[in-house]
N, C-alpha and C positions, 0 to 999 in steps of 0.2 A: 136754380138747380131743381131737379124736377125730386119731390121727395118720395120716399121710399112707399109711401104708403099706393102712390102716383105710379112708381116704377112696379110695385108686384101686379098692377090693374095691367101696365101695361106688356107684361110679361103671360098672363093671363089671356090678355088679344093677341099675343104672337103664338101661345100653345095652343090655339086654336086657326091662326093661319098657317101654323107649321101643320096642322092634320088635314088643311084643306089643299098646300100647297105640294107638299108631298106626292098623290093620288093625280093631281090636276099633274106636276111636271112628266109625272109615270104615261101618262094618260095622253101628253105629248111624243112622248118617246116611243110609246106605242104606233101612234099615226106614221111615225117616221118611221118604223119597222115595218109596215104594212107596204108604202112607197118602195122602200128596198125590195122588198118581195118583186114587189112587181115589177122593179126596173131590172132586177137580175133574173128574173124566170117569166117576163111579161111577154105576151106577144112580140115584141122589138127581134126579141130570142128565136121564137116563133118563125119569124120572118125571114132570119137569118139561116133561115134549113135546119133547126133543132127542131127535131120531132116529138111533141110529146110533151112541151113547155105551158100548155094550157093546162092541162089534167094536173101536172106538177104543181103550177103556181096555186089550183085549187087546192090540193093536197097541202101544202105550203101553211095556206092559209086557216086552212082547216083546224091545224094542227096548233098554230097559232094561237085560235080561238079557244083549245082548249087549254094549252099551257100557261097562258099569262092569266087567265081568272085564277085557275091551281095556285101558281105562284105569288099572285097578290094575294090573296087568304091566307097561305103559308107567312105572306112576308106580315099580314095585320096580325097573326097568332105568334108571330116572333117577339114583335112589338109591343104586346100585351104582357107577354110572358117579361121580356127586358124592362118592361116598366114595372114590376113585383120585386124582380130580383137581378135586374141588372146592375144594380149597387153592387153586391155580393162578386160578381164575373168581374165585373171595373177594377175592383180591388185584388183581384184574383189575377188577370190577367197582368200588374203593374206591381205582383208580388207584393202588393200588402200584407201586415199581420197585425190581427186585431190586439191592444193592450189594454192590459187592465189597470186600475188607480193603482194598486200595489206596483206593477212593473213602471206606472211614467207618472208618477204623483205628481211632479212638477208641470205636467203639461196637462193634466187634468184637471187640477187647479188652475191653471189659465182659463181652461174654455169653459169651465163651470161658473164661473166668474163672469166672463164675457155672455155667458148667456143667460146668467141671470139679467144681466144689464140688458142684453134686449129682449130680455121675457119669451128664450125659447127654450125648450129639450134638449134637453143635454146629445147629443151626436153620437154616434159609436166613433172609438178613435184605432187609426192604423199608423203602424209605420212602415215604409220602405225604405228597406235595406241599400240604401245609395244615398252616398258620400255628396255628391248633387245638391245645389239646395232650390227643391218646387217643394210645391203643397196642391191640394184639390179636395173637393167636395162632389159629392154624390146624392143621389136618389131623389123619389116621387116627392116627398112632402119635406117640413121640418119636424116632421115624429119619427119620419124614416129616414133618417141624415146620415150620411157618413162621411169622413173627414179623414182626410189622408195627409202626413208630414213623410218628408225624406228625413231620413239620419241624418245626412249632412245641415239640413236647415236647425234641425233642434240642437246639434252640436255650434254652431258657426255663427248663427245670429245671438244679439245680446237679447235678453229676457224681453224689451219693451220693443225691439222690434219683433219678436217672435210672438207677440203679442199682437203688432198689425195685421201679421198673415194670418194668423185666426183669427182675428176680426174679420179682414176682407170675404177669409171664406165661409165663415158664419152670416157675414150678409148675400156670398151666395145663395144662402139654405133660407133665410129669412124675406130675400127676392123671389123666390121658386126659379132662379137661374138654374136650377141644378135638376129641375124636372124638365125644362126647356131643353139643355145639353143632354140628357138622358134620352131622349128621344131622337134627337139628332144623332149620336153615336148610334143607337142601338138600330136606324134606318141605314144609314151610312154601312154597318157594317155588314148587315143584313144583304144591301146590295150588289158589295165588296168583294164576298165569298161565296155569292149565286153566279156571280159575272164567272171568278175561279173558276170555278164546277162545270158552268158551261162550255168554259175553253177547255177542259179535261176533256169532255165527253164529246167535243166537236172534233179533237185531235185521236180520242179514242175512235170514233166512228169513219175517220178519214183513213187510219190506218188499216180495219176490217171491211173498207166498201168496196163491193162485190157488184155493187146492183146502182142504179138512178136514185132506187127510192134510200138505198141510206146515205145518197149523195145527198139528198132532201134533207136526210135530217144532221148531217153533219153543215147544211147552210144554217138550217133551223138553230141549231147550238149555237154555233158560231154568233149569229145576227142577235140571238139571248144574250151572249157576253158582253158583245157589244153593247148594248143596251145597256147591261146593267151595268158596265161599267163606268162607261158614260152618265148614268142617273149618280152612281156611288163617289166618282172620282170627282166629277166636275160639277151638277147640275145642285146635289145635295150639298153641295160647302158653299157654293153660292146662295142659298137658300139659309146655310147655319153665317154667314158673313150677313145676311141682309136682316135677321132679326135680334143677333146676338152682339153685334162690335162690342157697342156702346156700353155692354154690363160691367167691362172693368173700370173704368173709371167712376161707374155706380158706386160697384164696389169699395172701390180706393175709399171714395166718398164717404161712404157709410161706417167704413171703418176708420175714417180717422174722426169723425163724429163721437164715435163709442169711445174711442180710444183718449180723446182729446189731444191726441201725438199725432200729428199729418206727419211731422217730419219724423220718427220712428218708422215709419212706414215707407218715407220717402226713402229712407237710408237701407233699409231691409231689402227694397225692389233692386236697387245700386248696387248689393251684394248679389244678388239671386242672378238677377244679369251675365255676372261674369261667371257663374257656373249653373246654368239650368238644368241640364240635361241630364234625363231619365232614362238609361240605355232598357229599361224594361218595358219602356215607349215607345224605341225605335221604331215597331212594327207595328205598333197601334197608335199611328195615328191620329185616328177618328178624333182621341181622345184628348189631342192637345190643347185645342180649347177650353179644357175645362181645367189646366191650372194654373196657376196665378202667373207665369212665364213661359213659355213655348220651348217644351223639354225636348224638341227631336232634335235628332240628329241633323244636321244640314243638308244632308244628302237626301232626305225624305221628301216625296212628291209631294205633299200638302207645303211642306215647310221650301220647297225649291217655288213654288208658284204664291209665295208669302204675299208678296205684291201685290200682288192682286186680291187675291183671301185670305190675309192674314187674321188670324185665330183672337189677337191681341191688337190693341194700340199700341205702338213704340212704348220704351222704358222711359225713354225720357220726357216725353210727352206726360205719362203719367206721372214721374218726379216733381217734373213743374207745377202741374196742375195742385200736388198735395202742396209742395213749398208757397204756392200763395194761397192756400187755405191757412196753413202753418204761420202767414204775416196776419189773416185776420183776428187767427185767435190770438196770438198777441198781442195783435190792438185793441 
């Protein structure tokens, strides 16, 4: 098993392919918007008795050139900004509320505990308001951590399983899995709502076009959304599926490590299974990969194409895996 010290090195080489891969998959999507230009306003057009289809496609292009540098800077200044305080929005967006040791002494005494044992900082802790039982971790470092419980988890699990899940998620924090997913949400989502914006303003410009040239720019928008939606939906989860699978069962790992309980944990996942869902998730998300169960709704795009990019390893898969950890430590 690859140990943890092994696992943050290589989490560390994926936060640096995810910033290399990111620009490079954009940078493809580009070339393939540039091809569109010119299959839809190219000479072909030209030929076909459209007068006027060269000057356009240069216009086209032109315009091009200047919107995707704007908009990659925009998107590396989002980026920058979500890595400071995209903790804060995460939590915000999935209706977290921060508590103090006075309001949940008893779960702060868990993680106080657990993170002495593996020599970190203590987290900020949230709860959300849902009956549901997920959990999740957040932010840049483990000085900047933040740690999310459902109500329904801190009601519904016994103490020593409620125990696994903050272990699990404390070896998110203690991996840097949680600066990895913070980057991945905060690009994904960035993409997600530029693609929006675009179909707005392609369908706004379709409905006031008067002339060719705001015909131009209602392709122009149009071909933008496409793109980014394409980058956001598809190209970027493929990208968070190719460097991230493997962290939960890291995780499991780690946490029944600490714990000396695999099978607490095993039993915790077995419960959480039959009610994940985060209805404050529905709509984000970007976000599901970063809780210890896959909180959407089923009806959700990411979560309808699971198959292929799922967020998580099966439950059961993971069960197993803890229950024969669980045979060695008893031998």
């Amino acid at each position: 098993m690859v140990t943890v010290y092994e696992h943050i090195s290589q989490n560390k080489r994926r936060t640096a392919l995810l910033v290399l891969l990111f620009p490079l998959a954009f940078a493809l999507l580009v070339a393939l918007f540039v091809g569109m230009v010119y299959v839809l306003v190219g000479p072909g057009a030209d030929a076909a008795g459209v007068s006027g289809m060269t000057q356009a496609q240069n216009d086209l292009i032109t315009a091009f050139m200047y919107i995707v540098p704007i908009g990659w800077g925009i998107a590396m200044i989002w980026i920058v900004i979500s890595f400071f305080f995209g903790d804060k929005w995460l939590m915000s967006g999935a209706g977290a509320i921060a508590v103090t040791r006075q309001d949940q002494p008893e779960i702060y005494r868990l993680v106080e505990n657990l993170c002495i044992t593996r020599g970190l900082p203590l987290p900020r802790i949230y709860i959300i308001d849902d009956e549901s039982l997920n959990a999740f971790a957040t932010g840049r470092d483990p000085q900047h951590a933040s740690l999310a419980l459902t109500k329904g988890i801190v009601k519904k699990l016994e103490r020593v399983e409620l125990e696994g899940v903050i272990a699990h998620e404390l070896a998110h924090i203690e991996n840097r899995d949680i600066r990895l997913m913070l980057l991945i949400v905060a690009g994904i989502s960035f993409f997600t709502l530029a693609g929006e914006w675009f179909f707005r303003q392609a369908m706004y410009s379709g409905r006031r076009r008067s002339s060719s040239s705001k015909g131009d720019a209602t392709l122009i928008w149009f071909l933008l959304g496409i793109i980014c939606m394409v980058y956001g939906y598809l190209i970027a989860p493929i990208i968070r599926f190719a460097v991230s699978r493997q962290r939960e069962y890291q995780a499991d790992a780690t946490a029944a490590l600490t714990t000396r309980n695999p099978r607490a944990l095993a039993s915790a996942l077995q419960k959480i299974s039959g009610d994940p869902r985060v209805e404050a998730l529905d709509k984000r998300e970007s976000m599901a990969a970063m809780c210890i169960a896959n909180p959407l709704d089923k009806m959700g795009l990411f979560s309808g194409l699971s198959g292929l990019w799922a967020t998580h390893p099966p439950i059961q898969k993971r069960i197993d895996a803890l229950l024969e950890m669980d045979e060695e430590v008893v031998r």
